[in-house]
MISE-82849 format. One line per 8 residues: number of its first residue (from 1); their letters; for each residue x, y, z of N, C-alpha, C. Coordinates in steps of 0.05 Angstrom, whole numbers, m for minus. Layout:
REM residues N
NUM) A) X:Y:Z:X:Y:Z:X:Y:Z; ... $
***
This chain:
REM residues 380
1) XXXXXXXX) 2169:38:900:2181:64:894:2201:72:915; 2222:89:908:2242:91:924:2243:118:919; 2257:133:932:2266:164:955:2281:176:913; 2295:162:915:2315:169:883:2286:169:861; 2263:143:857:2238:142:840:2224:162:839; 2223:179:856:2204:204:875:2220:224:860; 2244:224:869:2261:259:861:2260:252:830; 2261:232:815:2259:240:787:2233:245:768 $
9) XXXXXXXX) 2214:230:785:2188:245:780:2175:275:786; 2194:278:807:2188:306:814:2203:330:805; 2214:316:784:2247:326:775:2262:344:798; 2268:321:818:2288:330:833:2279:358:842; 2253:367:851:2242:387:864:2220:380:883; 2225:364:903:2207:361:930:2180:383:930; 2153:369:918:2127:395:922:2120:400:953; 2131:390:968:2130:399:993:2146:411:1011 $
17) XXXXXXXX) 2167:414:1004:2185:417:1027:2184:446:1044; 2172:463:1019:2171:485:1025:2155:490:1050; 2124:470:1043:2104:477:1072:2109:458:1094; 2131:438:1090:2139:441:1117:2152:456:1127; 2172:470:1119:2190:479:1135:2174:506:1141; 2144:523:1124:2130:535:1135:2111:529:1162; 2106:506:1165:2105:493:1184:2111:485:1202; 2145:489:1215:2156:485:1228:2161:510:1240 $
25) XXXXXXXX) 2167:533:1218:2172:556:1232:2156:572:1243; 2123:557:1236:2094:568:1250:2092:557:1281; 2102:528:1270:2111:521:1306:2125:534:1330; 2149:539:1316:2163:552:1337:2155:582:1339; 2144:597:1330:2129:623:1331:2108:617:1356; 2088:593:1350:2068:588:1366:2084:579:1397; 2100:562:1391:2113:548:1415:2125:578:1436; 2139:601:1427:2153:612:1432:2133:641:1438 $
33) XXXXXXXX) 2099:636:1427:2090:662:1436:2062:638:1462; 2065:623:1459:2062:608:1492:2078:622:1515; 2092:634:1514:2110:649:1539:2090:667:1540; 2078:687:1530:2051:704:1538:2042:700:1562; 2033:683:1565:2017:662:1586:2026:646:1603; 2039:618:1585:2057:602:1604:2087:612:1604; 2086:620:1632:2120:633:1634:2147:604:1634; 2136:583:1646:2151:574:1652:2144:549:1617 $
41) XXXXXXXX) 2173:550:1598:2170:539:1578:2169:507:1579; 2174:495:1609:2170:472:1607:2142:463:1602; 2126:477:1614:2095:481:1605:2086:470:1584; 2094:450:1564:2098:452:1541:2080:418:1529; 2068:409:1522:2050:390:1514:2065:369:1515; 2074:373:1481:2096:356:1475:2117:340:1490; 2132:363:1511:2147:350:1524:2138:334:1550; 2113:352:1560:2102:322:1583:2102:290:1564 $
49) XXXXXXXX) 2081:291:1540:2082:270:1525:2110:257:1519; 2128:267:1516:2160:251:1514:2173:252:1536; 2165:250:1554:2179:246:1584:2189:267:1590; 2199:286:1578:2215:311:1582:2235:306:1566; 2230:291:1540:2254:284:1513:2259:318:1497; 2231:316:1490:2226:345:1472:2203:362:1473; 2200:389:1473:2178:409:1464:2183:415:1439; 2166:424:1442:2152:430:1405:2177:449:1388 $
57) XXXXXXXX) 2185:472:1411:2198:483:1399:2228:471:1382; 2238:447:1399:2266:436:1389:2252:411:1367; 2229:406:1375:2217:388:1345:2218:407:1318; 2211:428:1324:2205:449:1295:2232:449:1289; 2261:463:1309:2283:454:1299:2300:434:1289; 2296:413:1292:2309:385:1288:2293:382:1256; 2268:391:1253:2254:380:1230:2265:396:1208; 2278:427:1213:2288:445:1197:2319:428:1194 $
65) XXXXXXXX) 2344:416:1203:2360:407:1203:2358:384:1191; 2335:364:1194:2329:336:1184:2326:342:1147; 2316:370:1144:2308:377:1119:2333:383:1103; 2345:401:1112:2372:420:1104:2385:392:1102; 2397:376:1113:2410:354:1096:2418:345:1085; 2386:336:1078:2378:327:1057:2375:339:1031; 2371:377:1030:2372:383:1013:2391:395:1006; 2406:400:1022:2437:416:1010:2465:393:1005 $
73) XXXXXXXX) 2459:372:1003:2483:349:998:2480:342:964; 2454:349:953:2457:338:919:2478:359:908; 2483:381:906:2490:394:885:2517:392:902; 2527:385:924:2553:380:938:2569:352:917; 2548:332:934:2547:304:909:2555:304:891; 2545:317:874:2537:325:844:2563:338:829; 2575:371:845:2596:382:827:2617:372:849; 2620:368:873:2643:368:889:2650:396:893 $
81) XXXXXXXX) 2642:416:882:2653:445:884:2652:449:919; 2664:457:932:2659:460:959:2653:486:953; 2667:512:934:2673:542:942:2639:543:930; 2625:535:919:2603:541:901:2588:532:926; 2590:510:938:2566:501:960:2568:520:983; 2595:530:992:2592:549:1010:2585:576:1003; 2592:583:986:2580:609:977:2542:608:967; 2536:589:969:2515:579:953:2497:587:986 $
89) XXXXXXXX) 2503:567:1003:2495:569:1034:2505:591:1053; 2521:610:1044:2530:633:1057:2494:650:1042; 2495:651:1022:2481:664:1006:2449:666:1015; 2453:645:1026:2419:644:1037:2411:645:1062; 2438:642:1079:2430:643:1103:2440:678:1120; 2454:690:1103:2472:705:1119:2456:741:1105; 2450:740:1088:2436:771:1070:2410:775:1096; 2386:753:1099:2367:757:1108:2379:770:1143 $
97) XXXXXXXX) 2400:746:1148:2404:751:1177:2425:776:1183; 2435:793:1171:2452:813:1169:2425:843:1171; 2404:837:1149:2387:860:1153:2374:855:1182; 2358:833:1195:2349:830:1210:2368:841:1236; 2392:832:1240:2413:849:1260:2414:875:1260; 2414:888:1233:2420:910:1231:2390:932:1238; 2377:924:1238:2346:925:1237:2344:927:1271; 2348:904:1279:2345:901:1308:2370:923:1326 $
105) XXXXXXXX) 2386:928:1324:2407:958:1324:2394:979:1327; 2388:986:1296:2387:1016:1291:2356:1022:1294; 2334:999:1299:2307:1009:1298:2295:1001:1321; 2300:972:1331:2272:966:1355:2294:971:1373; 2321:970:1372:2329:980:1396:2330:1006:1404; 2332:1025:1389:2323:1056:1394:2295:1060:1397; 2284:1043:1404:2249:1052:1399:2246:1035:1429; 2252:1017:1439:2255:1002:1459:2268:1009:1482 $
113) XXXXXXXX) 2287:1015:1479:2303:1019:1495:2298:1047:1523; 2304:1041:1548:2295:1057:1572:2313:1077:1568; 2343:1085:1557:2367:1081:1555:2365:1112:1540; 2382:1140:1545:2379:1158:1521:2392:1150:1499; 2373:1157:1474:2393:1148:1452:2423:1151:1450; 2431:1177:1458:2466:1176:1454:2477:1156:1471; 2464:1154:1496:2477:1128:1518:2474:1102:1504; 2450:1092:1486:2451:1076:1476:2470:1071:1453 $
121) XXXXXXXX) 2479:1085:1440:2498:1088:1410:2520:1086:1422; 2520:1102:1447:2557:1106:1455:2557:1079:1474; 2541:1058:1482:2546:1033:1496:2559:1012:1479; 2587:996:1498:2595:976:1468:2571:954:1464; 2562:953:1489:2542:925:1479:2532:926:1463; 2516:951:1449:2496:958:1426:2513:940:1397; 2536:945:1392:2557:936:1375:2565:910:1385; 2568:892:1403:2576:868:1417:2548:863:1393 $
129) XXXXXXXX) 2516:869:1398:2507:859:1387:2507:837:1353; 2520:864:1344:2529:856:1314:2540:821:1308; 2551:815:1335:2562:791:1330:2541:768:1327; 2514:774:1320:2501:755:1313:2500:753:1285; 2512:773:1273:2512:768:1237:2536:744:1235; 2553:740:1255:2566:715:1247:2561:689:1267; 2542:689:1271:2520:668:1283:2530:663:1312; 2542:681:1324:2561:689:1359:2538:704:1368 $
137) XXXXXXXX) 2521:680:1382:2491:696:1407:2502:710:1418; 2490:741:1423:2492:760:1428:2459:767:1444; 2454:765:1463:2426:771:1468:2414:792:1475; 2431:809:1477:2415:844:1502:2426:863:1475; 2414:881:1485:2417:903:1477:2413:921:1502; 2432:945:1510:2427:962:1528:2396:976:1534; 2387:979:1557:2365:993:1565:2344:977:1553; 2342:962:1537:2323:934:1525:2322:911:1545 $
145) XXXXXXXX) 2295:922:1565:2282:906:1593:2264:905:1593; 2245:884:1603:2226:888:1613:2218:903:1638; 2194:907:1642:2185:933:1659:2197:925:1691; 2205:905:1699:2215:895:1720:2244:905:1717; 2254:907:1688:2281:919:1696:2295:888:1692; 2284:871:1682:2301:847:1680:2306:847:1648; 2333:836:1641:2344:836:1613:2332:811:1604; 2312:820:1578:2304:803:1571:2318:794:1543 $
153) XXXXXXXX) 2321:754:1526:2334:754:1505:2314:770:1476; 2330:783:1459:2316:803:1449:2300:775:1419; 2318:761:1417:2320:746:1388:2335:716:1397; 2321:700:1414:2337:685:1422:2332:662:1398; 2320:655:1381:2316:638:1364:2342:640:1347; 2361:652:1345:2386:652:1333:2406:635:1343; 2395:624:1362:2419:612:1374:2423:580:1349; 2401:573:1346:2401:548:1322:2428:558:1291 $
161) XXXXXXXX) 2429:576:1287:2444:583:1259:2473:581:1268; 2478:583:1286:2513:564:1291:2519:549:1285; 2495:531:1299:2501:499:1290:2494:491:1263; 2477:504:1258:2472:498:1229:2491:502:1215; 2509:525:1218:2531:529:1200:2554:516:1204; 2556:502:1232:2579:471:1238:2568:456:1221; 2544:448:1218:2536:420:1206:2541:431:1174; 2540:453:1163:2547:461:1134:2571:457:1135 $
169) XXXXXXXX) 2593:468:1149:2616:468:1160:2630:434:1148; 2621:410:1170:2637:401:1171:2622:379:1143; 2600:380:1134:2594:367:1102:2604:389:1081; 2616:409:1087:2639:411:1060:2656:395:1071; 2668:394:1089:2695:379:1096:2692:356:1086; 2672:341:1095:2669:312:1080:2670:307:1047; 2659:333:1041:2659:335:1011:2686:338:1000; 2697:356:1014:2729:365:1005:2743:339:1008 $
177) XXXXXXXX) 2744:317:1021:2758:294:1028:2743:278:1011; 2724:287:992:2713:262:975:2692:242:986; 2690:245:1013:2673:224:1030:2647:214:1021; 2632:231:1009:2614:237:999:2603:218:978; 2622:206:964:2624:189:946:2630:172:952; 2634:166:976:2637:135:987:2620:143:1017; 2595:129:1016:2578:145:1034:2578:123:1058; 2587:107:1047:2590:86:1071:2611:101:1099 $
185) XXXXXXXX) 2620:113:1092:2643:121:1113:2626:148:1131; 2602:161:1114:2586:179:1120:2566:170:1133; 2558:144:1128:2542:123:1159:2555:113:1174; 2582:115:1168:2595:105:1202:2609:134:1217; 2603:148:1202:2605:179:1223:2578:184:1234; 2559:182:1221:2532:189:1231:2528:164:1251; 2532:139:1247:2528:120:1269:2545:124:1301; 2569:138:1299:2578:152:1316:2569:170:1328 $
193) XXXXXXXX) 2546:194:1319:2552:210:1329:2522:198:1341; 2501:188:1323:2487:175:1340:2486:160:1364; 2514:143:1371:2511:132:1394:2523:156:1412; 2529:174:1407:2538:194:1423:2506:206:1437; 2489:214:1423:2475:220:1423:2455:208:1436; 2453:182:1439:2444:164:1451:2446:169:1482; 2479:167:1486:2496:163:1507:2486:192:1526; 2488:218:1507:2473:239:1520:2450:235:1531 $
201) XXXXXXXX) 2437:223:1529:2403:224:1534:2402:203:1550; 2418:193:1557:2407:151:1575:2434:154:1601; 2458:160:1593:2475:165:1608:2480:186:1614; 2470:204:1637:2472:233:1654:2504:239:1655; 2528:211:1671:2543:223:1684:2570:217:1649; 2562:217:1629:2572:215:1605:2570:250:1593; 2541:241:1593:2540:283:1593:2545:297:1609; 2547:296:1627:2564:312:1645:2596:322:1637 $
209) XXXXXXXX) 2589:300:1628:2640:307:1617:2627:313:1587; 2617:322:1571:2619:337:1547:2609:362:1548; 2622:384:1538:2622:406:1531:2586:408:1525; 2575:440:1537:2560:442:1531:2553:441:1493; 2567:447:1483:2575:469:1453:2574:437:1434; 2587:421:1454:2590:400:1428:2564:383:1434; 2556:385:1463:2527:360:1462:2506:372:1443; 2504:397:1442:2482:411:1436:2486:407:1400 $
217) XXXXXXXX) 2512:414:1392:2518:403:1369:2515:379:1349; 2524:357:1372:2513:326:1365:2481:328:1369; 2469:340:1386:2429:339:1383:2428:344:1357; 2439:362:1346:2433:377:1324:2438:354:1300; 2467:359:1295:2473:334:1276:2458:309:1268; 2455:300:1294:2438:277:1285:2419:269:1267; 2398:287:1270:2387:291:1248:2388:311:1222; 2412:330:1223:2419:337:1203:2438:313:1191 $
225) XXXXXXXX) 2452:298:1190:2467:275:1185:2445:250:1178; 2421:241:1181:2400:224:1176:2399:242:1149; 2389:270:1150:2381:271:1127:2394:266:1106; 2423:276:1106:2443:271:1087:2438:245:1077; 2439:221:1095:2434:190:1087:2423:188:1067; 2393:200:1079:2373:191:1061:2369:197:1037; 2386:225:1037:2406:228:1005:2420:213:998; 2437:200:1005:2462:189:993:2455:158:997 $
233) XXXXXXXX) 2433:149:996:2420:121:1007:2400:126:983; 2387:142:976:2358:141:969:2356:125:950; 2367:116:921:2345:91:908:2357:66:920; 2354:70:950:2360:37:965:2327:43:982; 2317:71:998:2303:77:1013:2266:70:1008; 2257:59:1013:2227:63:996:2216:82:1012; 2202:94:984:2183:117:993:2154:99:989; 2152:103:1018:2123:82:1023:2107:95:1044 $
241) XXXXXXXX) 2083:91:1045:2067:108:1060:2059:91:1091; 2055:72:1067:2067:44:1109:2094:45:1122; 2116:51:1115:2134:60:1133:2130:81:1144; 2115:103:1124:2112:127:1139:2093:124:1160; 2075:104:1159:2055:105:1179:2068:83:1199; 2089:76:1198:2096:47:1214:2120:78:1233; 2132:92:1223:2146:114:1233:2132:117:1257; 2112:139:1241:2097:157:1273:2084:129:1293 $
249) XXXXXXXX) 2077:104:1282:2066:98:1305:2088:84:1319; 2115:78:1322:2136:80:1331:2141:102:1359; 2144:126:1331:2152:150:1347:2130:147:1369; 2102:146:1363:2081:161:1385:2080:135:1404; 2094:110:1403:2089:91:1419:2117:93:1444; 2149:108:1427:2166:109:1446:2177:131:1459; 2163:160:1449:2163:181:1465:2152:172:1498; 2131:166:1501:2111:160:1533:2129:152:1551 $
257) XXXXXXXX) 2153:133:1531:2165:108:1551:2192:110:1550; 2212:145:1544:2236:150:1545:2248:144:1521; 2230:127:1500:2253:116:1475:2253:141:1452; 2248:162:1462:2253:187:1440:2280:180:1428; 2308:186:1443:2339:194:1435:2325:166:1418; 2324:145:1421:2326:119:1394:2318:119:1377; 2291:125:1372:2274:142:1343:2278:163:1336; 2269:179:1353:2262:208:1335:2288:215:1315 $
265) XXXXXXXX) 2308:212:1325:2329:216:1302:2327:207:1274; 2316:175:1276:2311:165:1246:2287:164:1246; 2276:168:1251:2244:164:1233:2226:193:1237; 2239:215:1254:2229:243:1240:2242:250:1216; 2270:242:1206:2276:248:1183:2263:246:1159; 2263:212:1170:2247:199:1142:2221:208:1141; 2200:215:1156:2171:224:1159:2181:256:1148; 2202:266:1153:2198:296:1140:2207:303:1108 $
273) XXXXXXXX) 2224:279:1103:2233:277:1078:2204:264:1059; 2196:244:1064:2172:226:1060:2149:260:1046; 2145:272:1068:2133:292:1074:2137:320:1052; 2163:317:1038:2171:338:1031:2171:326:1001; 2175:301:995:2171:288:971:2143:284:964; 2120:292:983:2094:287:978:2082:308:961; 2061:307:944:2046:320:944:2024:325:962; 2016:347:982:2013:340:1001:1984:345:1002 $
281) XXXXXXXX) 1955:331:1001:1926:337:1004:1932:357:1014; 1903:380:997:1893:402:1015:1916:433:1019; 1934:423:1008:1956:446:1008:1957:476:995; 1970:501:1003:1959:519:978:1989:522:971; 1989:526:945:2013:542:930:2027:561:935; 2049:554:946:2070:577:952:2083:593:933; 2088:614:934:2111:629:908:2132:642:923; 2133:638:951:2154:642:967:2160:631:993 $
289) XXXXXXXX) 2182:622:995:2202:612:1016:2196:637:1038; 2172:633:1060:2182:651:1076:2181:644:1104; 2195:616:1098:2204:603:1131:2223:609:1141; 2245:620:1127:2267:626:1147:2265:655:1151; 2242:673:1131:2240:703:1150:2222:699:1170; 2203:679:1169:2180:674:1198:2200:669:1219; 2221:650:1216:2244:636:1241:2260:663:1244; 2272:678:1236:2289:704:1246:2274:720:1254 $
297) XXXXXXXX) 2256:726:1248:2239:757:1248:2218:755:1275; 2211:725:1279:2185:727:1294:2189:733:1323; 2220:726:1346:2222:731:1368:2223:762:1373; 2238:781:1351:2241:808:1356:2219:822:1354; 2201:817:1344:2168:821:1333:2152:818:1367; 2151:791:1372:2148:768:1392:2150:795:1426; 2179:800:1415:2192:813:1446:2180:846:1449; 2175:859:1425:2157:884:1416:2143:885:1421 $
305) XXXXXXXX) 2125:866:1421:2088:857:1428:2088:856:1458; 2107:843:1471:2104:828:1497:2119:857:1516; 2129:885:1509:2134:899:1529:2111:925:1516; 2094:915:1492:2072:942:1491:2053:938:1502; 2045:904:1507:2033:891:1514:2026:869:1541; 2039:874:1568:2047:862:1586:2017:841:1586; 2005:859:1592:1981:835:1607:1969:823:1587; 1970:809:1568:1958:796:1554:1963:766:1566 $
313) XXXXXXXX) 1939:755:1560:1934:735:1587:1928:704:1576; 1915:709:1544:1906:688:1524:1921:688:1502; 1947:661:1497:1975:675:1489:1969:670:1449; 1938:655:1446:1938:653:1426:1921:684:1406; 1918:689:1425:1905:729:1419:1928:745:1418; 1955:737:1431:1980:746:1420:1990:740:1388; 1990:718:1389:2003:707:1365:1992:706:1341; 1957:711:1339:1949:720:1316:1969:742:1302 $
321) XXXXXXXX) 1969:770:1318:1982:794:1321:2012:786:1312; 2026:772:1321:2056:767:1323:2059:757:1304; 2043:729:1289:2036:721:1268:2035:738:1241; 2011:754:1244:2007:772:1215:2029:788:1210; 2035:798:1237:2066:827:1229:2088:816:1221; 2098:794:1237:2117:775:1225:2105:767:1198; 2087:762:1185:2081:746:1165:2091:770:1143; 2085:791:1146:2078:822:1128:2113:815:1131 $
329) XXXXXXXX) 2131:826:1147:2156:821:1151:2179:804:1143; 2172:781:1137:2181:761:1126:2182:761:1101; 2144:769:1091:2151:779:1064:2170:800:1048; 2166:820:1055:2190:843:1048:2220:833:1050; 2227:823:1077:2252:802:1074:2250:784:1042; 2230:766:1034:2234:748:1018:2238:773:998; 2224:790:991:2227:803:966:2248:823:962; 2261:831:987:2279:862:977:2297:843:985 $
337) XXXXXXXX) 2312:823:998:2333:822:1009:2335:785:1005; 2319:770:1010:2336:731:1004:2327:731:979; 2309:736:964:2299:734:938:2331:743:917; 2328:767:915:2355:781:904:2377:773:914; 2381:765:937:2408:747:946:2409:712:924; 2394:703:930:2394:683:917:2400:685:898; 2383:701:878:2387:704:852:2413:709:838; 2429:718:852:2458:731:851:2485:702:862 $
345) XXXXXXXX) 2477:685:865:2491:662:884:2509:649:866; 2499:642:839:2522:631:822:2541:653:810; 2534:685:814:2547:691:814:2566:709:830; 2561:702:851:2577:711:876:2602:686:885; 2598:652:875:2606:643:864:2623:643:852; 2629:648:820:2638:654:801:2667:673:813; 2655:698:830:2669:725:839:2684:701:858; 2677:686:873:2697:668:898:2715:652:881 $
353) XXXXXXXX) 2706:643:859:2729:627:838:2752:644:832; 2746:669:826:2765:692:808:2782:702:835; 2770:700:863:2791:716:888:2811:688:892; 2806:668:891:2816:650:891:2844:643:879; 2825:645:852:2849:644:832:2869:663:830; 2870:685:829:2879:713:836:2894:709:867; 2881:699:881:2913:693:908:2924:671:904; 2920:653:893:2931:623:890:2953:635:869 $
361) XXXXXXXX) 2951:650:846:2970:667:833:2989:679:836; 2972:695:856:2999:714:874:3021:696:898; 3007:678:908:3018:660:912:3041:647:909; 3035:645:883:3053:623:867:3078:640:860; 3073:668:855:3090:684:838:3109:695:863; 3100:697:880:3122:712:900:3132:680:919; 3127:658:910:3134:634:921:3162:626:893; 3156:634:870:3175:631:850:3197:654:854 $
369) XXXXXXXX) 3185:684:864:3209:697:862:3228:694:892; 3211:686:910:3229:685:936:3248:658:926; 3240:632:900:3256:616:905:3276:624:883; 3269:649:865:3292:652:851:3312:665:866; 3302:688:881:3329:701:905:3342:675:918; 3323:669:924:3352:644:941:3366:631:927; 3355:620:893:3380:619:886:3399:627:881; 3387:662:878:3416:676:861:3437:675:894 $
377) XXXX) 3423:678:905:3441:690:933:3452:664:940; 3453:647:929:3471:620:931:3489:610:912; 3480:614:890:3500:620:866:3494:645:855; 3507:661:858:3506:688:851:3524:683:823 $
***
């Protein structure tokens, strides 16, 4: 059986994907309410076990990117529409994260803040903030400190939705150039960026001469770009449970010994895709997507707890707490605000076809009359 054998039995609806990516975003909640306790985040399991490759928290991310992929390249594939795929992925990523900014503004920062409210409203930074609705980290908010008086990041888990939106970014581009349909040229970009990526992690004075913005970019890619493959590869791929198990004992044999950058890129993909095509033992039934309100919602929640709360000493007696409120939180996100966004996407869509058309028009018409003036004014 192969990756393509799987999606048509499942009619092209993965029964898992959902609890992983609830799973990943339970990770980085857990990973990220470990600061309770362990201040210093290198502290971190995972990354002693991979030499200092990865912590848990950039595993939960890479596995959310390894997923996205893979799942936003069929209906790209499929119509070629770029304006429908971007409006499609504007739609889901940008409604949830617009209330959550605006939320974090007008409520925990007035409730937080050391700062009098008018000093706070009349500060530009309060507004600098806003620039996280177009995925530009923004981290303070005025008079929002900890009791030391040190600026703490309020929501720093946002910093991932940039890049996410380069890697959306530059697979329309591929799509718009057709690439897509000749995917061979889409494994020799991803085999690029992989040896780049390579080159980051094994050669120091290589990374040194690249831009912070683009290494962190290529981490990213990499396995957002695997996943795509394993789309545009899949009835070549077998979905087999001995690769999957020949995977992790790979992975868990070359993390110890520095060979993370060489695996983990390909074979967490395939183990999360594998994973997401499974039916998975023991699982319960979801009726909502609420991994990406757990991933936005849980640091601002997270940073609330941790200044009502200083001495809390056992960081997993935090995160019960940070857990449930975020959990309550997420929900209302899924139901007043990404639920109703979604639902509205083909035709928000539709509305991007008609602005389109409508300037490509106007366009055309004041491109015909400027070329009729020039002719009259040349033969008059």
């Amino acid at each position: 059986m192969t990756f393509q054998d799987k999606l048509i039995l499942t009619s092209f609806r993965g029964p898992g994907f959902d609890h992983v990516r609830l799973v990943a975003a339970i990770i980085v909640l857990l990973h990220h309410c470990r600061g309770l306790q362990y201040y210093d985040f290198r502290d971190d399991p995972l990354l002693h076990y991979s030499s200092g490759f990865m912590d848990f928290g950039r595993f939960a991310v890479v596995v959310f990117f390894a997923i996205s992929g893979f799942l936003v390249t069929p209906s790209l594939l499929r119509t070629g529409r770029v304006v429908d795929y971007a409006v499609h992925r504007s739609m889901r990523i940008f409604p949830g994260l617009i209330v959550n900014v605006a939320l974090t503004i007008l409520v925990l920062g007035p409730i937080l803040t050391t700062e009098p409210l008018l000093s706070y409203f009349r500060d530009p930074q309060t507004y600098r903030y806003a620039k996280n609705i177009l995925t530009l980290v923004v981290s303070y908010l005025p008079g929002v400190v900890a009791r030391s008086g040190t600026q703490l990041s309020i929501n720093g888990a946002l910093w991932t939705l940039h890049f996410e939106v380069l890697c959306y970014i530059l697979l329309g581009l591929i799509g718009a150039l057709g690439m897509l349909g000749r995917r061979n040229y889409v494994l020799v970009l991803w085999c690029a960026s992989y040896a780049i990526y390579v080159a980051i992690w094994t050669i120091p004075p290589f990374a040194a001469t690249l831009p912070d913005r683009l290494s962190t970019f290529v981490n990213l890619f990499v396995y957002f770009g695997c996943g795509v493959l394993l789309y545009l590869f899949r009835e070549r791929i077998p979905f087999s449970t001995a690769v999957a198990c020949a995977a992790v004992a790979l992975l868990l044999s070359a993390l110890p010994i520095g060979g993370g950058p060489l695996a983990m890129p390909i074979c967490l993909p395939y183990l999360m895709v594998f994973c997401g095509l499974s039916d998975l033992p023991g699982k319960v039934p979801l009726k909502h997507d609420l991994s990406y309100g757990i991933y936005l919602i849980h640091a601002p929640v997270l940073f609330a707890f941790s200044l009502a709360f200083p001495n809390v000493h056992t960081w997993w007696a935090g995160a019960v707490v940070v857990f449930l409120v975020t959990l309550g939180l997420a929900y209302a996100s899924w139901i007043f605000v990404e639920s109703p966004a979604l639902s509205k996407k083909k035709a928000a869509a539709n509305w991007a076809h008609r602005c389109i058309r409508r300037i490509a028009l106007s366009l055309r018409t004041r491109t015909s009359a400027q070329t009729a003036a020039t002719e009259k004014a040349v033969n008059p």
